[in-house]
FILO-813143 format. One line per field, with one value per residue (C-alpha): residue number from 1; residue in three letters; y, z, x. Coordinates in nm, 3 decimals. Layout:
REM FILO-813143
resi <- NUM;...
resn <- Ala;...
py <- Y;...
pz <- Z;...
px <- X;...
This chain:
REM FILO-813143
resi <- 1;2;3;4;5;6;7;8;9;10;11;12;13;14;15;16;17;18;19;20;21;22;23;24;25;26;27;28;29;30;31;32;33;34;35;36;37;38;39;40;41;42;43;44;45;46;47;48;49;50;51;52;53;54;55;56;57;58;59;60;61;62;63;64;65;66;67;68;69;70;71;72;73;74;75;76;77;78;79;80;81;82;83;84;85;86;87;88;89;90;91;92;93;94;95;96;97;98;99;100;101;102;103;104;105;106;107;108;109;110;111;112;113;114;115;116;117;118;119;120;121;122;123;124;125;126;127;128;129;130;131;132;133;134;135;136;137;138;139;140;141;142;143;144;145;146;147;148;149;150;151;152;153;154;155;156;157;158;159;160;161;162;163;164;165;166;167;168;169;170;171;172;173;174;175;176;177;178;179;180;181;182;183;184;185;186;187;188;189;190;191;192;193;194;195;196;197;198;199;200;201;202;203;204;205;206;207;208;209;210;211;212;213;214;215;216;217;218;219;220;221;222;223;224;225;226;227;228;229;230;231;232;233;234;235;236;237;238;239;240;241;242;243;244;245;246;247
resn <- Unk;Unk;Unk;Unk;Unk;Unk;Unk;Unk;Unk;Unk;Unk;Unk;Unk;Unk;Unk;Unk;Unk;Unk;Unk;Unk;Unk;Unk;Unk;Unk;Unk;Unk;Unk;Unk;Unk;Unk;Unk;Unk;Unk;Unk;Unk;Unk;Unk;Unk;Unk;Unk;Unk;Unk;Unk;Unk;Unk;Unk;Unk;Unk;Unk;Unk;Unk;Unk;Unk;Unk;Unk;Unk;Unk;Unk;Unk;Unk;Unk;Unk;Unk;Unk;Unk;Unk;Unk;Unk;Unk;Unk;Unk;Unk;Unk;Unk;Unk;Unk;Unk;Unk;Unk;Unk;Unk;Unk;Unk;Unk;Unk;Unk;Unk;Unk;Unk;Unk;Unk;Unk;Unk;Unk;Unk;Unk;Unk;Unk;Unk;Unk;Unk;Unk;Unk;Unk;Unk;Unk;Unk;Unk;Unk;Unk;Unk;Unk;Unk;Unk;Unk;Unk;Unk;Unk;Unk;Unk;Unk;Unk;Unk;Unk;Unk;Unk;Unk;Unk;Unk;Unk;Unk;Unk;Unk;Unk;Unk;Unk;Unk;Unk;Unk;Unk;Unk;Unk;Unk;Unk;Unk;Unk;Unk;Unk;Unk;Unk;Unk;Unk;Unk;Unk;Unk;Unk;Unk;Unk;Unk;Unk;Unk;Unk;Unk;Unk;Unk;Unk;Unk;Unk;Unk;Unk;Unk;Unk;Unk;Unk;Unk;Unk;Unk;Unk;Unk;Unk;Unk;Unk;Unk;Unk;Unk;Unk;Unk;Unk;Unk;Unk;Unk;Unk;Unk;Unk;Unk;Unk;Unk;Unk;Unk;Unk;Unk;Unk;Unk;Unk;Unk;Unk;Unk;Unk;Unk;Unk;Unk;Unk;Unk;Unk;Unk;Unk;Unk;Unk;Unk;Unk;Unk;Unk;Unk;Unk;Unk;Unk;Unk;Unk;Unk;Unk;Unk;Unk;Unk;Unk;Unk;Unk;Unk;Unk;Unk;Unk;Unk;Unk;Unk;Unk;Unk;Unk;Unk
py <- 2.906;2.754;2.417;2.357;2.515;2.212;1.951;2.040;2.088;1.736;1.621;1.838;1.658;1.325;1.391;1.577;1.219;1.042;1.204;1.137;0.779;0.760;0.947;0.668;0.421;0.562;0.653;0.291;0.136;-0.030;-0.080;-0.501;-0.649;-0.325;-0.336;-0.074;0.136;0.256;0.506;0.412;0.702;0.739;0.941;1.063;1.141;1.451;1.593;2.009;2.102;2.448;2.554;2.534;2.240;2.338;2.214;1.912;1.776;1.829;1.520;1.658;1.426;1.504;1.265;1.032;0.907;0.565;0.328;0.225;-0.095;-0.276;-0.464;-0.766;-1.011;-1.070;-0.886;-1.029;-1.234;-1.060;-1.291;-1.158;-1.466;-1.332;-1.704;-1.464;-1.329;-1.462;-1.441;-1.661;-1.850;-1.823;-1.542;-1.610;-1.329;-1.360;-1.253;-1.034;-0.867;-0.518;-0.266;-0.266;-0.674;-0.904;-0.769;-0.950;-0.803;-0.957;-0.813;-1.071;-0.864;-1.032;-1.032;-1.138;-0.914;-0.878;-1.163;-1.363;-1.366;-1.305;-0.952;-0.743;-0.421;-0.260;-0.456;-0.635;-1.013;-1.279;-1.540;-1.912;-2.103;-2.082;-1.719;-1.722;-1.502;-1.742;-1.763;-1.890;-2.115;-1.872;-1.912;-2.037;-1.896;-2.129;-2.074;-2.314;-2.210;-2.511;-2.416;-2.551;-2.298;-2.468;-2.344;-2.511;-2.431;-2.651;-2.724;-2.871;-2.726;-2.403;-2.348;-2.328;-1.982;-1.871;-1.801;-1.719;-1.606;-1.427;-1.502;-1.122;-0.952;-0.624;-0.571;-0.567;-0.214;-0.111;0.061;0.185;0.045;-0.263;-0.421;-0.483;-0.546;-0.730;-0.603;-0.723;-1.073;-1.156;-1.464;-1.570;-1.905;-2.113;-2.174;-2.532;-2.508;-2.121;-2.189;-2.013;-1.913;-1.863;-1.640;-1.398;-1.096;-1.019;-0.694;-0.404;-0.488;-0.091;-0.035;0.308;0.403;0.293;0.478;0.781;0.783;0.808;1.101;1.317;1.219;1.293;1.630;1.744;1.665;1.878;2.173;2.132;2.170;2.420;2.607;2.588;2.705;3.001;3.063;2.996;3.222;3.531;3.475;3.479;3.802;3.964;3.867;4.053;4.349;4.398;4.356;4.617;4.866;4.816;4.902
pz <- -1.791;-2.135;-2.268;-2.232;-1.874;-1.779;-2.030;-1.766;-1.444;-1.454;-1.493;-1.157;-0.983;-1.072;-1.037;-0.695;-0.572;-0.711;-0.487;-0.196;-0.293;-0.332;-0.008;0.164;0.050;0.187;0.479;0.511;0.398;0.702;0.850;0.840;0.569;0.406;0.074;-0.200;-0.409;-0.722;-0.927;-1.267;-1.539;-1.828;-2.110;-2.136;-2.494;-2.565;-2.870;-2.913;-3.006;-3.064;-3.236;-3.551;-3.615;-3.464;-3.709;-3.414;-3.461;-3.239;-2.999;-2.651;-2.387;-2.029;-1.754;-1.585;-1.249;-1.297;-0.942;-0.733;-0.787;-0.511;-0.556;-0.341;-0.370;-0.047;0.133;0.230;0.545;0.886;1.171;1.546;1.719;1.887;1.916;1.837;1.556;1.245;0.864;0.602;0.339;0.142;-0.026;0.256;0.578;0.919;1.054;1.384;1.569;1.581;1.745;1.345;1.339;1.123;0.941;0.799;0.757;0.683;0.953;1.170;1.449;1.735;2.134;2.454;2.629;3.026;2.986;2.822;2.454;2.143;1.990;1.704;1.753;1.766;2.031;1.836;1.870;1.688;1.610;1.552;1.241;1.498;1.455;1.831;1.995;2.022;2.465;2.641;2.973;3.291;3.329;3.008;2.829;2.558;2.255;1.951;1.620;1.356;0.951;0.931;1.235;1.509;1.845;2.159;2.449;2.784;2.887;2.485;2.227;2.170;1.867;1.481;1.357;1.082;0.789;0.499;0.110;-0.135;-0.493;-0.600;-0.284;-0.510;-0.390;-0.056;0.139;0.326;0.679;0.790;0.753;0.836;0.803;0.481;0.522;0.268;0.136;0.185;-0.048;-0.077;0.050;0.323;0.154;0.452;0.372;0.443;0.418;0.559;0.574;0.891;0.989;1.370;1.454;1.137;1.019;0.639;0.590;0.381;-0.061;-0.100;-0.281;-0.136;-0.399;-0.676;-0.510;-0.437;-0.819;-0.923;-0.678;-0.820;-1.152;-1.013;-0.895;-1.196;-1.398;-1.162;-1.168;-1.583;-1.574;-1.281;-1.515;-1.806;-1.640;-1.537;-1.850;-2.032;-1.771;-1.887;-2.240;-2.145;-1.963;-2.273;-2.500;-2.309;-2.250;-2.660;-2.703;-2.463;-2.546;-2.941;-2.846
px <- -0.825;-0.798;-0.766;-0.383;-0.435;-0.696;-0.495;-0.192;-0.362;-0.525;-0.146;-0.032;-0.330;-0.265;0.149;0.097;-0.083;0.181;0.437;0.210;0.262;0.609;0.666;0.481;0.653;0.995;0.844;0.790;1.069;1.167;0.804;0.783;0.541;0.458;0.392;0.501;0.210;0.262;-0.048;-0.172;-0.263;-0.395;-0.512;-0.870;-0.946;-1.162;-1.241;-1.333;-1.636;-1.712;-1.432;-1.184;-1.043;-0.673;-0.345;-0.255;-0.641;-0.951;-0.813;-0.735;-0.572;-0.616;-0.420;-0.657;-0.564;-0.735;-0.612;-0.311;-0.173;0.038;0.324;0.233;0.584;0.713;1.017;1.330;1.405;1.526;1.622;1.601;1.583;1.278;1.023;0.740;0.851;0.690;0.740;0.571;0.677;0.364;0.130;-0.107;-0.184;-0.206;-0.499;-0.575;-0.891;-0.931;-1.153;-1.301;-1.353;-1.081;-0.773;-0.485;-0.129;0.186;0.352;0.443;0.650;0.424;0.455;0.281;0.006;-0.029;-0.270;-0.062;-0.218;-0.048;-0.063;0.057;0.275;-0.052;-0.223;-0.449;-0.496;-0.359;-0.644;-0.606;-0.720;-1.045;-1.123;-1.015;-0.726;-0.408;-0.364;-0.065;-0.115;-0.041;0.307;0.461;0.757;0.907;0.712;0.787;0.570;0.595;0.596;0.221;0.160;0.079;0.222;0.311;0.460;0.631;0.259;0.113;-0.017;-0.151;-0.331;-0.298;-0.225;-0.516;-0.324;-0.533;-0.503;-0.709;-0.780;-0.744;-0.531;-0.549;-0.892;-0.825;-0.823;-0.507;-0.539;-0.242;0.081;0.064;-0.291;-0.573;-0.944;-1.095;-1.401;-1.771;-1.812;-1.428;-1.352;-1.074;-0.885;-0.720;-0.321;-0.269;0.135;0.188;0.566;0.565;0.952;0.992;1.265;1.277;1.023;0.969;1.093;0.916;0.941;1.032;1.354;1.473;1.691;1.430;1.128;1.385;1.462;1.080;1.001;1.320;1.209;0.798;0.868;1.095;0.762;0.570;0.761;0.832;0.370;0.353;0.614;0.371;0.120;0.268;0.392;0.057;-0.058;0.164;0.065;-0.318;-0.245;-0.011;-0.292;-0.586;-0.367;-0.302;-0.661;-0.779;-0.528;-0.635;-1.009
């Protein structure tokens, strides 16, 4: 392959993960506190070496795929009624246990387990501003969650729910859906005033028709270099049959 052939390939690599991006976020559009993803390119400036100085210049720019930035703003407002579910009106997370240690997630679509502790759609634990899983007395049904966080039920108080924030939440590592881990040395900020709203889940920040757009336009870009390619391709192969058939 020659240099256009590379110059265009990097391109279909970095467009193909694009695609993979976009499809995730409509595949998530209604998935509660997910957070849309979006790739960042580039151009990687080469020079040629080796060769005539070509009529465009010796510059050569390949596509870099350089990170993924996510859009972090918070979704809109569903209400269900449900006492356990939970939005928040701040930047902040809650935060859960898992099989892996702590994760936060936005997700607030929470419910009671056989033994009567509060859990995410997933199973995992909801933890208190304690690091400790937030447990109802044996018995209890009326939950009331305050906007500081603090639940209570007929027999007192519960617990505070740990809602926390993060000075850079770019840096922190999605796993699945619905949950982030923050890496090793980045530090979980308390939210004093979580706004928490009892009755209501945040919805997903995808715009369907927006991230619908992108992908038409995506792949029409991908088939416009796989085209090139082939055509490049055919004039490679046109070449090195003229030459062989002059010697």
């Amino acid at each position: 392959m020659d240099t256009p052939g590379y110059i265009v390939l990097s391109r279909l690599a970095a467009q193909s993960r694009a695609t993979d991006v976009l499809a995730a976020n409509i595949a998530n559009a209604g998935t509660p506190g997910f957070k849309a993803s979006q790739t960042i390119f580039a151009q990687h400036i080469a020079r040629q070496s080796g060769a005539e100085t070509p009529a465009g210049g010796d510059q050569l720019a390949f596509t870099q795929d350089r990170a993924t930035w996510r859009n972090m703003a918070a979704g809109s407002l569903r209400q269900t009624g449900n006492p356990l579910d939970l939005a928040l009106g701040s930047d902040g997370f809650f935060a859960v246990e898992t099989p892996r240690g702590e994760r936060f997630t936005r997700a607030g679509h929470f419910t009671l387990s056989p033994d009567s502790r509060v859990v995410d759609a997933e199973g995992n634990a909801v933890l208190g501003e304690g690091g400790q899983p937030l447990t109802l007395p044996p018995g209890d049904v009326r939950i009331e969650v305050k906007g500081d966080g603090t639940l209570q039920s007929e027999s007192g108080p519960i617990g505070r729910l740990r809602v926390v924030r993060f000075e850079d939440a770019q840096r922190l590592q999605a796993e699945g859906s619905r949950l982030f881990n923050a890496p090793q040395g980045m530090d979980a900020l308390p939210v004093e005033a979580p706004g928490v709203v009892q009755g209501a889940v945040e919805e997903s920040n995808v715009s369907p028709v927006a991230e619908l757009t992108r992908l038409t336009a995506g792949l029409r870009e991908f088939q416009f270099a796989a085209q090139f390619i082939e055509k490049e391709s055919e004039r490679l192969g046109t070449a090195v049959d003229r030459i062989l058939r002059r010697r």
